[in-house]
C-alpha positions, 0 to 999 in steps of 0.5 A, spaced: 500 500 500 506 504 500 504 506 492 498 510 494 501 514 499 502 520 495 495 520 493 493 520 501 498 526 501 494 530 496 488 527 497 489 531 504 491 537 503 485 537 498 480 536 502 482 540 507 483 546 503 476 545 499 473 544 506 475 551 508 471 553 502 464 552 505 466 550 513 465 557 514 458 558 512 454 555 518 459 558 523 457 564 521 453 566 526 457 564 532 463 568 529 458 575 529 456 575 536 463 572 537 466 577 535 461 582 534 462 583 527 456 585 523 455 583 515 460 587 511 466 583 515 461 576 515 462 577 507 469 578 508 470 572 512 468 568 507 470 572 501 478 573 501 479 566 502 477 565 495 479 571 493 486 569 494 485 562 491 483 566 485 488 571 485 494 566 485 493 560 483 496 562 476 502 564 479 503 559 484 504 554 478 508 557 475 512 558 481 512 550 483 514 548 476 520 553 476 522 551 484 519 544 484 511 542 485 514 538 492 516 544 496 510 549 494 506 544 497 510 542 503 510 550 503 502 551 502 501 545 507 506 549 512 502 555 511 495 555 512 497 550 518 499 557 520 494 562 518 489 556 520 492 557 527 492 564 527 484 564 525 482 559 530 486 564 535 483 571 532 480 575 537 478 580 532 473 580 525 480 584 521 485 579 524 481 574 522 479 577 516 486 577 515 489 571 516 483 567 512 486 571 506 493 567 508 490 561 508 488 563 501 495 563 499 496 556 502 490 554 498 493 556 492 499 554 493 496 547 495 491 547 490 496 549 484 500 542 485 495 537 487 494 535 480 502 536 478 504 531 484 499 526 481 502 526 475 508 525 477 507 520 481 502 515 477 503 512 470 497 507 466 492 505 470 494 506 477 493 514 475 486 512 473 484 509 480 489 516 483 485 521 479 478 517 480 480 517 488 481 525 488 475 527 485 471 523 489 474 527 495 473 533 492 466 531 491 467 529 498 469 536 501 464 539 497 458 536 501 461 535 508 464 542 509 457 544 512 456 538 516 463 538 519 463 545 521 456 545 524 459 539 529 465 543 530 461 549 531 455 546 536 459 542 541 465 545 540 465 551 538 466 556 531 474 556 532 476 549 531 473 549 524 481 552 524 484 548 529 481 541 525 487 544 520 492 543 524 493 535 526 490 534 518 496 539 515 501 535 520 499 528 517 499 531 510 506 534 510 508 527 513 506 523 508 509 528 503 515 528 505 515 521 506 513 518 499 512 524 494 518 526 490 520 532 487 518 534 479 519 541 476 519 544 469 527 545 467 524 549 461 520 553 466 519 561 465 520 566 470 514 569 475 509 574 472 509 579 477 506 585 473 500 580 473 499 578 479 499 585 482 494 587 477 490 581 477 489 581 485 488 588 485 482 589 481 479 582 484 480 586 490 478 592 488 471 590 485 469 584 490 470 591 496 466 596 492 460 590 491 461 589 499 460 597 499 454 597 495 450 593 501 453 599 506 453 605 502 449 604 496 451 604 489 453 612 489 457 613 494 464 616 493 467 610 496 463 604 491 465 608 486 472 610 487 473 602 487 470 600 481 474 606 478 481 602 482 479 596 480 476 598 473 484 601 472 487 595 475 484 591 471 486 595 464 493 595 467 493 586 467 490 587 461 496 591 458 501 587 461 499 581 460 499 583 452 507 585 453 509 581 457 514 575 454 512 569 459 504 573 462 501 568 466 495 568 463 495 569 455 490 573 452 490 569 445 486 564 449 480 568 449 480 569 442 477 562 442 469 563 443 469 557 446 473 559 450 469 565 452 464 562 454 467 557 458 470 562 464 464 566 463 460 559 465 466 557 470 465 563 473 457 565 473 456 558 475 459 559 482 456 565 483 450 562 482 450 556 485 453 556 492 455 563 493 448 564 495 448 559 500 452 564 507 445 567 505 441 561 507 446 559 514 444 566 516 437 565 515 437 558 518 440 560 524 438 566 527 430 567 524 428 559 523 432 558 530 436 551 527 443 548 529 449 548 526 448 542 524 441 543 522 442 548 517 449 545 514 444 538 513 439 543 510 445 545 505 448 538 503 441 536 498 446 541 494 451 537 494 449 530 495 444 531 487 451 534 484 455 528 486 449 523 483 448 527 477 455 528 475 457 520 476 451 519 472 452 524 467 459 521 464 455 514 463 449 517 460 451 523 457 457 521 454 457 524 447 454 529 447 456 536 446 459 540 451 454 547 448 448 542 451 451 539 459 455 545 461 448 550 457 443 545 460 446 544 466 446 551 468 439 552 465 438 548 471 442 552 476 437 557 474 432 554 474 432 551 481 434 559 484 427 560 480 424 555 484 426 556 491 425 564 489 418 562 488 416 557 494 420 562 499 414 566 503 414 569 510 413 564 515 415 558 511 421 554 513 427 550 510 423 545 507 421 550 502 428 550 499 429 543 499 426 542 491 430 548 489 437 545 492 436 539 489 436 542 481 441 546 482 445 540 485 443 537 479 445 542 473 452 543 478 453 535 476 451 536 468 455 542 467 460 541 472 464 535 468 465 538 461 467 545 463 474 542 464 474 539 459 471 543 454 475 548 456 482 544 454 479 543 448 478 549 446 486 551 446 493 548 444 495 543 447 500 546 450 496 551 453 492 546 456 494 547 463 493 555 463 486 553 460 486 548 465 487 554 471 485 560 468 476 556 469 479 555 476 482 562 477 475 564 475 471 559 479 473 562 485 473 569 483 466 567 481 465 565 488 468 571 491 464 575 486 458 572 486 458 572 495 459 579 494 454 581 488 449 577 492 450 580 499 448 587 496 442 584 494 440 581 500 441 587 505 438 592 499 431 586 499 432 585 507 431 594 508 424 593 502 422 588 507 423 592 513 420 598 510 420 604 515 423 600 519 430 598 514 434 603 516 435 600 524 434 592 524 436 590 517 444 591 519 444 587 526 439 582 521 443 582 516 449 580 521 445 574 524 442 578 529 436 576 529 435 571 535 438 576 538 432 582 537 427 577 538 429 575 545 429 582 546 422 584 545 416 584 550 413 578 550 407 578 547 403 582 541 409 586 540 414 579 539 409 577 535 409 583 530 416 583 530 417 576 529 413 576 522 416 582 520 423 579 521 420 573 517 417 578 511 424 581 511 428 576 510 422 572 505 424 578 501 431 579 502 432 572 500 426 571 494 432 578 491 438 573 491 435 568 489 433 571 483 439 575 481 442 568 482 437 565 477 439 571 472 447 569 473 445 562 471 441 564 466 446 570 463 452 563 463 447 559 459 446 564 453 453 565 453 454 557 452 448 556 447 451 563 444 458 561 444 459 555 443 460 551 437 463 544 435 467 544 441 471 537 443 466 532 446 468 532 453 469 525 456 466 522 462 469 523 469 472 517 471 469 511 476 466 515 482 469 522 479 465 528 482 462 535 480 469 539 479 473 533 477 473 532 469 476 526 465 478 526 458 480 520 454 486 521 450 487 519 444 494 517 440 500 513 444 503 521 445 500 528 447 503 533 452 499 533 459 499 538 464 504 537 468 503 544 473 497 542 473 490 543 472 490 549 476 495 553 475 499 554 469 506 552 467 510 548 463 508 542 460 512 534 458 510 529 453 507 524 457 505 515 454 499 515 456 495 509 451 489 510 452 488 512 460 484 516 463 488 522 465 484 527 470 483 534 469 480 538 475 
């Protein structure tokens, strides 16, 4: 059993860094009155962490391919240990902020090597088996982020959804260093850094104005003075990247329409179909009064139907075109927020968003799987590992983005549904308040009013971010149908493979993998496959 020690080594540091992606969410009530933060720092908990995902999961490829894929992991392991610490130990919302964005920089670090490592250290069909196992745990992270840290949080408390890091990295960084050889690329090119500062402001810039939004309103001088920065900063990586010999990310690229309409669906996807979700903890926890575990129960359905849809979907779909998976399925993403936003009335509990979970779930597990796919398909194959990480870099960007977008929609819906009331109970309700205020009042007539008035609030608040989530889905789907035309068939993922695990059966005795991996960009080697399925996630 010694031969699949590097694939625990990899699997570990993945699902840890996935389930940190979603962990956070039922947590967030805990921390609020913890930390006595309101809404704009609970959208900033969760939001730098995949903005820095985002932001540097490009660069840390190309970093790894030049200094070697072993020591970027070892040191993304190392310092998200940390940064998880420091989390967990934080006494104040900008400390904590602060150092989830460290933990960011460990994700990327991790999450740009993991497929590289696989490469390297599998060939034939144990990289099958590898490759199969590690999107099943990918897929695993995705439905138990909500249930672990609802058990974290309700008999722990909220800080060990950090300190359960801590002996997992131990355990990872061990079994790295015992079975995982070192690889990197001899041809590979310096680091972009023009790019990536660029790149990290304008991400930053924007997700900050969308934030402000919620406070401030769209016209005020601080909103828009960041979408000017942001506005600047991008036009800036723009020209860099144009001018650059060796630029991180290469704007040929998207002179594919394919292409095109790939990110925009990596992208819109996420901020579709899971951004909404910090919302719905919310909501769960202080107005419906459930547990930790109760509201990250509520939100596995999500999960549980994408991980089915998408085992299902390599099988039954196998062939199709891409333009009808990744299309159709975020019709379904859209089609499920439309649903939820019509079910969801004041006074009605979580089982009305139950129907609505498990069709979003299903359009993430018929779109998911051909994205990658596709995307790669689009390209050269020696820029499929820049393909391959610029839909990641845009996933989590989506993320950030979509958590933002919708969190302006949800307090501008929670002050329509307040109405004179908006100005003074939307933000401590919006921060997770709400059990809090309802406690406080008088028993009697006046709790009762206040209670249904916190029930049409958040009935309205959220029915919004449903809606703007359906359009998001809605918008990803015309640009595919629109865009895409005569692009590669995607392969089924492998045996177990979930949503965000893609599979392409190569074709030929010799074709030149990406051996930075699917994250990230860098270099590439020609790699003897004969037919093995080689992942791409």
């Amino acid at each position: 059993m010694r031969k699949w020690l590097p694939l625990t080594a990899v699997c570990l540091g993945a699902f840890m860094l996935l389930v940190d992606v979603t962990i956070v969410t039922v947590a967030l009530p805990d921390m609020a009155a913890d930390m006595h933060t309101g809404f704009a720092g609970l959208q900033w908990v969760m939001d730098v962490y995949a903005l820095a995902l985002a932001a540097l999961l490009l660069g840390a490829g190309s970093l790894a391919d030049r200094i070697g894929r072993r020591r970027v992991y070892l040191a993304g392991l190392g310092l998200f240990a940390a940064a998880s610490l420091a989390c967990g130990l934080a006494t104040g919302p900008a400390g904590l902020i602060a150092f989830r964005a460290v933990q960011g920089i460990g994700g990327a670090a991790m999450f740009a090597t993991t497929m590289a490592l696989l490469s390297g250290s599998y060939q034939g069909r144990d990289r099958a088996v590898a490759f199969g196992a590690w999107g099943a745990v990918n897929g695993a992270a995705a439905a138990a982020g909500p249930i672990i840290g609802g058990l974290l949080t309700e008999h722990f408390g909220w800080r060990w959804i950090f300190f359960i890091n801590l002996p997992v990295c131990a355990l990872a960084v061990h079994v790295t260093r015992k079975s995982v050889t070192e690889s990197r690329d001899p041809h590979a090119k310096g680091l972009d850094l023009p790019g990536m500062a660029t790149f990290t402001a304008g991400a930053a810039a924007v997700t900050w104005a969308m934030i402000r939004v919620g406070e401030n309103g769209w016209g005020s001088p601080t909103t828009l003075g960041l979408f000017g920065l942001g506005a600047a900063a991008f036009a800036g990586f723009v020209l860099v990247e144009v001018r650059s010999p060796r630029p991180m990310l290469d704007l040929s690229l998207f002179r594919s329409g394919t292409f095109v309409a790939v990110m925009a669906a990596g992208l819109l996807l996420s901020g579709a179909a899971f951004s909404y979700l910090m919302y719905v903890s919310l909501w769960l926890q202080s107005a419906e009064g459930l547990s930790p575990v109760g509201a990250g129960l509520v939100l596995v359905p999500l999960s549980v139907a994408a991980f089915l849809v998408s085992a299902a979907a390599g099988r039954l779909l196998h062939g199709a075109p891409p333009r009808l998976t990744i299309g159709g399925g975020l019709v379904l993403i859209g089609a499920g927020a439309l649903l939820q936003a019509w079910m969801l009335d004041a006074g009605d509990g979580w089982q009305a968003l139950l129907p609505g979970l498990l069709v979003t779930g299903a359009g993430v597990g018929a779109a998911t799987p051909a994205l990658a796919a596709t995307a790669m398909g689009a390209v050269s194959p020696t820029r499929a590992g820049m393909a391959g990480g610029a839909l990641n870099t845009a996933r989590q960007l989506g993320t950030a983005l979509g958590i933002a977008v919708l969190g302006a929609v949800f307090h501008d819906g929670l002050r329509g549904g307040l109405g004179e009331a908006g100005r003074t109970l939307a933000e401590p309700l919006a921060g997770g308040g709400a059990r809090q205020l309802l406690d406080a009042a008088p028993a009697g007539a006046a709790r009762e009013a206040l209670t249904g008035l916190v029930d049409a609030a958040f009935a309205s608040g959220l029915r919004d971010t449903f809606l703007a989530s359906a359009a998001m889905g809605l918008a990803g789907a015309l640009a595919v149908f629109l865009l895409v035309r005569g692009a590669p068939r995607p392969a089924p993922p492998a045996p177990g493979a979930p949503a965000g695990a893609v599979t392409g059966r190569v074709a030929g005795p010799s074709v030149r993998e990406p051996v930075s991996g699917t994250p990230a960009g860098g270099g590439d080697r020609p790699v003897h496959t004969d037919g093995d399925r080689v992942a791409h996630g």
